[in-house]
Residue frames as qw, qx, qy, qz and C-alpha x, y, z in Angstrom:
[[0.371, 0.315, 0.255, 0.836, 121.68, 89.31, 118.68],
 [0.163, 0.364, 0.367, -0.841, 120.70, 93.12, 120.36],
 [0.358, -0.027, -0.246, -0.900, 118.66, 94.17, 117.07],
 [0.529, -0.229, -0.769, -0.276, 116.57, 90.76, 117.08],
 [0.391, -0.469, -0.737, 0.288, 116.09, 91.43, 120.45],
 [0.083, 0.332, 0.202, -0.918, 115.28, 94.68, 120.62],
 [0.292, -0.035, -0.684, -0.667, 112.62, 93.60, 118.02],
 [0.433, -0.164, -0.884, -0.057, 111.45, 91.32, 120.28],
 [0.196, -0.277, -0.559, 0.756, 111.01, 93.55, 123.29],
 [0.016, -0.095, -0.057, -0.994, 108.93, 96.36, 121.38],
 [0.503, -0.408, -0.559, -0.518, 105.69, 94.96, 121.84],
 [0.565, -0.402, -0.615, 0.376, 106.38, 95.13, 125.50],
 [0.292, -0.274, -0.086, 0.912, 107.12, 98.34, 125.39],
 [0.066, -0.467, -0.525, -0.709, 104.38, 99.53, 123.37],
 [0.479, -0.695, -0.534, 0.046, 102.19, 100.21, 126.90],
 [0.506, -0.522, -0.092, 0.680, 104.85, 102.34, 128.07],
 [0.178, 0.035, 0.368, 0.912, 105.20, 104.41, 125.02],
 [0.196, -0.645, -0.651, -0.349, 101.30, 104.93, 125.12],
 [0.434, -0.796, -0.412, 0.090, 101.35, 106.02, 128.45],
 [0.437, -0.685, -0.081, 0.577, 104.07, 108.19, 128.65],
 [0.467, 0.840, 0.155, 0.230, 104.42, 109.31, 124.86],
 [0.218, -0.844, 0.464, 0.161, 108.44, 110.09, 125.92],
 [0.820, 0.439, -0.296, 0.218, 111.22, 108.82, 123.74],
 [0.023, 0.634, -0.696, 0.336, 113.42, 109.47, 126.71],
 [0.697, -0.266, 0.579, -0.330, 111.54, 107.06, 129.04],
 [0.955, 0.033, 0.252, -0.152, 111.96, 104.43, 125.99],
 [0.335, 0.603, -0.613, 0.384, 115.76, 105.42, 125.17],
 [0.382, -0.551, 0.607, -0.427, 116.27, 104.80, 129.22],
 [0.923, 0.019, 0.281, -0.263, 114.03, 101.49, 129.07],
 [0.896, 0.442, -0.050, -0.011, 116.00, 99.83, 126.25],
 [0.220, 0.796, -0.483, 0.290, 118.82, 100.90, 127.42],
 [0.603, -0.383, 0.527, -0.460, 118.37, 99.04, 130.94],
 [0.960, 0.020, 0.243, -0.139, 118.03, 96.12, 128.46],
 [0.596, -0.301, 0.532, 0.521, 121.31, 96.47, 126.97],
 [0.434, 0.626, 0.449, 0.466, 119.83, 97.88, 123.47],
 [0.359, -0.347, 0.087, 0.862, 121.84, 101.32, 123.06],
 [0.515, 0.660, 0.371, -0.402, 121.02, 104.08, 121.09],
 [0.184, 0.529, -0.506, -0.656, 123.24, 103.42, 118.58],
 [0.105, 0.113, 0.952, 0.262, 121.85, 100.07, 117.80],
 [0.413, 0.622, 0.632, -0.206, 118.13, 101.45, 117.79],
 [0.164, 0.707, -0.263, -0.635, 119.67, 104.47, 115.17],
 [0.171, -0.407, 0.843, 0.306, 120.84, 101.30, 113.45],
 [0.310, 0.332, 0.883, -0.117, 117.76, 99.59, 113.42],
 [0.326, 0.565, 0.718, -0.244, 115.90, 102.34, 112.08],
 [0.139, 0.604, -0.407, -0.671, 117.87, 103.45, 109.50],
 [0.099, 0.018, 0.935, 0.339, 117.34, 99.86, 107.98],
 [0.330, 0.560, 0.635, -0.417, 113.51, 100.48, 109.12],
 [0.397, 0.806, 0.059, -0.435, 113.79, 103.81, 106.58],
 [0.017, 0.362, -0.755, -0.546, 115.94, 102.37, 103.80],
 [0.171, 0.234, 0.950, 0.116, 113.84, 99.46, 103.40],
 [0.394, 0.709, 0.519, -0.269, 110.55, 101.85, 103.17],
 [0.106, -0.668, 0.414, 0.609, 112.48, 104.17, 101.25],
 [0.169, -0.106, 0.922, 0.332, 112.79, 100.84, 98.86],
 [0.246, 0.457, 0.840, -0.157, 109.27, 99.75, 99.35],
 [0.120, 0.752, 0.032, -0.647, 108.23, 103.68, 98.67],
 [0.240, 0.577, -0.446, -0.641, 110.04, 103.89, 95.28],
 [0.128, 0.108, 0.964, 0.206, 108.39, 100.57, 93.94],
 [0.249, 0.594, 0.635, -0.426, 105.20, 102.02, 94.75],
 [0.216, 0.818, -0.134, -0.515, 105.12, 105.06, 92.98],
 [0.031, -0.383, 0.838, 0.387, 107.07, 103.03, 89.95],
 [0.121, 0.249, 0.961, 0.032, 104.06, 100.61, 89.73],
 [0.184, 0.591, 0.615, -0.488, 101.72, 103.41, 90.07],
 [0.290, 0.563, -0.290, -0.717, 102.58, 105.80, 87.29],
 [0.058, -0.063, 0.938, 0.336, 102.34, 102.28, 85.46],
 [0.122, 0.554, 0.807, -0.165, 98.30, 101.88, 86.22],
 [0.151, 0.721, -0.045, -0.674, 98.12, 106.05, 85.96],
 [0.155, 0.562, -0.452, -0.675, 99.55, 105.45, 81.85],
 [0.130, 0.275, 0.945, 0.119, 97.42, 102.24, 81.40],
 [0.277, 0.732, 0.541, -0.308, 94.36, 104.39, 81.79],
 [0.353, 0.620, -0.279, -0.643, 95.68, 107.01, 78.77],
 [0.250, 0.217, -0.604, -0.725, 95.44, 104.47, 76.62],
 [0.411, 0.362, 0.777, -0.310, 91.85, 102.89, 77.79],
 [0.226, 0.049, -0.698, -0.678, 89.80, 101.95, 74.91],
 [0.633, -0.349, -0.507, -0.469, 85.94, 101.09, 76.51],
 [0.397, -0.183, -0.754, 0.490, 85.04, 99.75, 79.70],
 [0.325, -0.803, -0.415, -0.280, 83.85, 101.12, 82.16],
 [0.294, 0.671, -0.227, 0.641, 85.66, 104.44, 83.35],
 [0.710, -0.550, 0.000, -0.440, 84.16, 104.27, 86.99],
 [0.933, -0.140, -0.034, 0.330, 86.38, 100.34, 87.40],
 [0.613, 0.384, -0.152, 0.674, 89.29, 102.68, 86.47],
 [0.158, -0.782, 0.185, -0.574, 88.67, 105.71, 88.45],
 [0.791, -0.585, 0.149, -0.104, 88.66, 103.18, 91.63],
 [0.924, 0.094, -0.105, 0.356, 91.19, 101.22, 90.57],
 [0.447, 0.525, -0.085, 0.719, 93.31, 104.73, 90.27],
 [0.454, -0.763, 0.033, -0.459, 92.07, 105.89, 93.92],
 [0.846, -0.532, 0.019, -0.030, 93.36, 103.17, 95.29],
 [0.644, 0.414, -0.170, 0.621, 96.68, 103.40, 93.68],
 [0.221, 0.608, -0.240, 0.724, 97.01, 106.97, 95.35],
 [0.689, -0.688, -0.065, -0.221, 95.75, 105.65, 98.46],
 [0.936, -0.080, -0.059, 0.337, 98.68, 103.23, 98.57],
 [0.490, 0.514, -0.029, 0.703, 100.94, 106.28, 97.59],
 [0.284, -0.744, 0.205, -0.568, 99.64, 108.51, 100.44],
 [0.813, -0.560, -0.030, -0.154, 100.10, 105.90, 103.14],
 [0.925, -0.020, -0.150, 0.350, 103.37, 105.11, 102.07],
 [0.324, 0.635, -0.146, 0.686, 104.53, 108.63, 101.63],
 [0.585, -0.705, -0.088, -0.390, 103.51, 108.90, 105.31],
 [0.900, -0.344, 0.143, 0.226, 105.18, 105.94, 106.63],
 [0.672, 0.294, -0.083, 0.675, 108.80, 107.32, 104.88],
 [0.262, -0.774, 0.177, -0.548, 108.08, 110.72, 107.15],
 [0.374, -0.822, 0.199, -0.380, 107.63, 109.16, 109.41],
 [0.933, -0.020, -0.088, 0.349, 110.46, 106.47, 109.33],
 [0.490, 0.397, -0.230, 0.741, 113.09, 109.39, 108.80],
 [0.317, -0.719, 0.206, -0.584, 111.58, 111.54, 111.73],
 [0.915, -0.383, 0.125, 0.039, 112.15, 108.34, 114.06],
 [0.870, -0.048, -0.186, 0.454, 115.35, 108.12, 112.87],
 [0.098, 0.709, 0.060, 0.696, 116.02, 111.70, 113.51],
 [0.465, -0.836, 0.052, -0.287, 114.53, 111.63, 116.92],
 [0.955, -0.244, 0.006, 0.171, 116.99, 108.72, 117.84],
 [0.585, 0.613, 0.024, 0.530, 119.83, 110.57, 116.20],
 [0.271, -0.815, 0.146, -0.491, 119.33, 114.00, 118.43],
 [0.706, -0.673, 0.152, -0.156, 119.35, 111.83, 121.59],
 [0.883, -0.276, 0.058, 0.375, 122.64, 109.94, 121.00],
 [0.477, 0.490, -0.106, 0.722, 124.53, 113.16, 119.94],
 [0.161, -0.814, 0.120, -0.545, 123.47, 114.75, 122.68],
 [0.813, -0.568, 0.111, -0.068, 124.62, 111.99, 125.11],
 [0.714, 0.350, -0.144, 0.589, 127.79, 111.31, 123.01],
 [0.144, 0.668, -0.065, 0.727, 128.60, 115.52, 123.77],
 [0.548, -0.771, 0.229, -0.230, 127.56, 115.42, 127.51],
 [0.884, -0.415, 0.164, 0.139, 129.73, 112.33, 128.27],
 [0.537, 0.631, -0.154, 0.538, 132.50, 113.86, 126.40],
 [0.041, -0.776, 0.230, -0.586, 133.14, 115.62, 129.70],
 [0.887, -0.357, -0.013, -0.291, 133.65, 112.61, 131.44],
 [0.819, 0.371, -0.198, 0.390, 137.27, 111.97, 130.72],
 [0.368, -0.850, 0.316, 0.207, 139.88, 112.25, 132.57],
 [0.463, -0.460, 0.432, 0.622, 142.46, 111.70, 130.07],
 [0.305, 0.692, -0.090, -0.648, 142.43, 113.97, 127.44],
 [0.050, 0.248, -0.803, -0.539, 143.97, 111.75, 124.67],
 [0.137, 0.293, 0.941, 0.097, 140.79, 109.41, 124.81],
 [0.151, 0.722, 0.521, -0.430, 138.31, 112.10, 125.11],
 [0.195, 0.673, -0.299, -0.648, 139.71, 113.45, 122.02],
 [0.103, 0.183, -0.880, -0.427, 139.62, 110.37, 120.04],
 [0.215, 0.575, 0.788, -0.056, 135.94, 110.26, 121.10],
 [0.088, 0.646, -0.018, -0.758, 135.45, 114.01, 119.97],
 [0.031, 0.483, -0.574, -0.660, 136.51, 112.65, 116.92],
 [0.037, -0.055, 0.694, 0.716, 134.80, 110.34, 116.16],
 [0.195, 0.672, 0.584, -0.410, 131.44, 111.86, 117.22],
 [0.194, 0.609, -0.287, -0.714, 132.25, 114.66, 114.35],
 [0.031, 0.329, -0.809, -0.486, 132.90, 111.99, 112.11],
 [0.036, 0.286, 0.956, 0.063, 129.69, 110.17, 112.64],
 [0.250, 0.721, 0.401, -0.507, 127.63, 113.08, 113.00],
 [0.218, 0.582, -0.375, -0.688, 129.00, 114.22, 109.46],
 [0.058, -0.131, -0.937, -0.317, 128.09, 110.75, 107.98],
 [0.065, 0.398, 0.760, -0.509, 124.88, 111.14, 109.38],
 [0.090, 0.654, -0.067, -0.748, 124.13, 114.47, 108.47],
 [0.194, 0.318, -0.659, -0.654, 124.87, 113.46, 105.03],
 [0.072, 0.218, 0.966, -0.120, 122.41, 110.46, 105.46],
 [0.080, 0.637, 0.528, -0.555, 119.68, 112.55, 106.65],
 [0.184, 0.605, -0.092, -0.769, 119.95, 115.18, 103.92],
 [0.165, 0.008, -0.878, -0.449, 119.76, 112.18, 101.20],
 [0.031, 0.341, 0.908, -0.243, 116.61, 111.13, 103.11],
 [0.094, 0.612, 0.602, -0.504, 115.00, 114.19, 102.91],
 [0.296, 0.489, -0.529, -0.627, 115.66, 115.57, 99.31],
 [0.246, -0.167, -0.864, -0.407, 114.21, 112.07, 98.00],
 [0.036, 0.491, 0.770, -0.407, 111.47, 112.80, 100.47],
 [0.048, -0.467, 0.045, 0.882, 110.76, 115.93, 98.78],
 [0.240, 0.055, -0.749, -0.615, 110.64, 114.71, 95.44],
 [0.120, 0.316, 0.934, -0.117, 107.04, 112.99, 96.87],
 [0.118, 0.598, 0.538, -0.583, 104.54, 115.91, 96.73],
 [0.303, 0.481, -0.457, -0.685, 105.22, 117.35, 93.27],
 [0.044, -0.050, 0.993, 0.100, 104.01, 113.58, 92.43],
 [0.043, -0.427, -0.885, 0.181, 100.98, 113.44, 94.56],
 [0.029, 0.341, 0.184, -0.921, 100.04, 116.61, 93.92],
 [0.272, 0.325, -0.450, -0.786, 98.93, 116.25, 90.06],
 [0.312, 0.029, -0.942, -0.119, 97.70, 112.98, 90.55],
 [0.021, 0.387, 0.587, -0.710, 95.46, 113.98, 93.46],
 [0.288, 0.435, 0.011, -0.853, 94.20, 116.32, 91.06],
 [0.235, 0.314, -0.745, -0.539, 93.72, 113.96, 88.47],
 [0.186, -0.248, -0.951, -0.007, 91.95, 111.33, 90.28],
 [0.116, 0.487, 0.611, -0.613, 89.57, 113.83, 91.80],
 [0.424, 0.319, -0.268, -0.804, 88.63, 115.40, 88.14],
 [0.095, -0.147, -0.966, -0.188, 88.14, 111.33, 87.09],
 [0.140, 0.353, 0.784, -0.492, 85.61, 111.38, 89.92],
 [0.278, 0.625, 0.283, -0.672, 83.42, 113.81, 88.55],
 [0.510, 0.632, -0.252, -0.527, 84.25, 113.29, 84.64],
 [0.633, -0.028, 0.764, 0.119, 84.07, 109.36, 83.65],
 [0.610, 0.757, 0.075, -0.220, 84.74, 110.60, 79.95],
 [0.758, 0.467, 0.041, 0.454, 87.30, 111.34, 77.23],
 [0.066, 0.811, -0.249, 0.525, 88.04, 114.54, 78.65],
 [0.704, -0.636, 0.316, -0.018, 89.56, 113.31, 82.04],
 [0.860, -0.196, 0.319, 0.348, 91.62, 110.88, 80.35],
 [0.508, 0.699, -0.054, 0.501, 92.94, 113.56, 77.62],
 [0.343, -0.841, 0.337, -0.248, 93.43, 115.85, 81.34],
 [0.632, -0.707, 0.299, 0.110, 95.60, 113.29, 82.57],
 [0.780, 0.335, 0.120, 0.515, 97.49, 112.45, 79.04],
 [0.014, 0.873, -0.135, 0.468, 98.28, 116.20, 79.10],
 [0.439, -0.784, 0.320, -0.301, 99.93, 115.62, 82.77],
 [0.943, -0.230, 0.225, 0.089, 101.07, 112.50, 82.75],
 [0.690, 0.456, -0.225, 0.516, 104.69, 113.38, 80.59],
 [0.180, -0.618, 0.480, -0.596, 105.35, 115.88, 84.02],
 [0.870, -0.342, 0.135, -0.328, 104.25, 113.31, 86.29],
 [0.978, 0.209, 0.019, -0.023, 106.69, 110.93, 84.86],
 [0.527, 0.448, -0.335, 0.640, 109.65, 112.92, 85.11],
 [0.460, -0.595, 0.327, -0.572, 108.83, 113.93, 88.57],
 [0.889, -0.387, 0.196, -0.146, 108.74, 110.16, 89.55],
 [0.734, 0.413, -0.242, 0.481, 111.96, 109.45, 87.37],
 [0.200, 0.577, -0.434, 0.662, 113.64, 112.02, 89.63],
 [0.626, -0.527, 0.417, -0.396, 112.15, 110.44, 93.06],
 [0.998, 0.045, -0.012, 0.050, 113.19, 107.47, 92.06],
 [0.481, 0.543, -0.438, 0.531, 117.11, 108.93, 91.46],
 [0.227, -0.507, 0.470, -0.686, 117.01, 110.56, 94.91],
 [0.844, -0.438, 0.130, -0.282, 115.26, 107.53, 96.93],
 [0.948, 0.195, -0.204, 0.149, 118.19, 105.24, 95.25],
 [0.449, 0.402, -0.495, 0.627, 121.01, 107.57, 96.44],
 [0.443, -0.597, 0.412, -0.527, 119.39, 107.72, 99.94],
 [0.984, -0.130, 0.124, 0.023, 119.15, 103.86, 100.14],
 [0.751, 0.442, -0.252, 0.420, 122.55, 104.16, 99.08],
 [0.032, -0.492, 0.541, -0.681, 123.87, 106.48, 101.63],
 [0.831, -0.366, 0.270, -0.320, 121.49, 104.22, 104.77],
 [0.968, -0.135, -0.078, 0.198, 123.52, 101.21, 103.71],
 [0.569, 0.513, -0.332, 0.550, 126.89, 102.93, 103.81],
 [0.339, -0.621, 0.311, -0.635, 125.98, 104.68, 107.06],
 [0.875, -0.331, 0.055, -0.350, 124.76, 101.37, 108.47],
 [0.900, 0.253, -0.207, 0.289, 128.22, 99.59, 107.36],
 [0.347, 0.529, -0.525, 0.569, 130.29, 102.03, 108.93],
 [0.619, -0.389, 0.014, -0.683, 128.30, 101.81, 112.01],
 [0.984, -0.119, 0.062, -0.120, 128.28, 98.12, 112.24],
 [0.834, 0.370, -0.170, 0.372, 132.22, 98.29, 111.32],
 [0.118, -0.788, 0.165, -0.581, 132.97, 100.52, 114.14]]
């Protein structure tokens, strides 16, 4: 199967991508192995749905730990503050890794529309070279839509991390009552902010598998 083998291949290819930091030279490579770029577009829309997935679990689990601490009752405030760093660690690394899943699938994107469009000019008989015209429009407009789901639930991340950032860095300094009243006070915004990334990550994971179906049904 190409994807399983293009899976298989990247760790060869990792030396090359080091040294030449070009997404043409590893479009060309993969290409030489029979792995196209619509099958790596393919691959790595599934790459970003699936974080996409992973992404809105996080951030679902986290506001959970975040509204465990309003109602802490003793302890020790310190176990919580860490506990609640590491939460937003997890939250920054993932929000990272969904950049930078959708910018990979972006770059891959660019480069087969722009070879689709040159080799458009490669026809000599007009009827076929219109029924590819078409349905390069037609996949770039599925796309397009894709992409714009991807990045409107991508959005919806920083208005999250923002308050929370702010929240865990007042902890730091104020292992009291008053931190945890500061983040009751925030934590009804916070909560509808992640309600609404959570809408918007579901209709991008919704639009990556439709894209990926027509794709694969093509």
């Amino acid at each position: 199967m190409k994807l399983g083998f293009y899976r298989g291949v990247l760790g060869q290819l990792c030396l090359v991508l080091l040294l030449c930091g070009c997404s043409t030279v590893y479009y060309n490579t993969m290409e030489k192995m029979g792995i196209h770029k619509r099958d790596i577009l393919v691959d790595r829309v599934v790459a970003a749905r699936d974080t996409q997935e992973e992404a809105k679990e996080e951030f679902a689990s986290a506001l959970e730990h975040f509204s465990s601490v309003v109602n802490f009752d003793g302890g020790d405030l310190e176990d919580k503050y860490q506990e609640l760093k590491d939460e937003l660690e997890r939250m920054e690394d993932k929000a990272k890794e969904v950049h930078e899943r959708i910018a990979a699938v972006e770059d891959v994107a660019e480069a087969l529309f722009d070879e689709w469009e040159e080799e458009l000019d490669q026809y000599s008989n007009p009827r076929l070279r219109r029924a590819s015209e078409e349905k390069l429009r037609q996949t770039r407009r599925r796309y397009n839509q894709l992409i714009r789901a991807m990045k409107r639930a991508e959005a919806k991340i920083e208005p999250v991390l923002v308050p929370l950032r702010d929240e865990v860095l007042f902890l730091k300094h104020n292992l009291n009552a008053r931190a945890i009243a500061s983040l009751k006070v925030e934590l009804a915004r916070i909560e509808t902010d992640v309600s609404r990334l959570i809408r918007d990550m579901e209709h991008s994971i919704k639009e990556a598998d439709t894209f990926i179906k027509t794709l694969n049904n093509e």
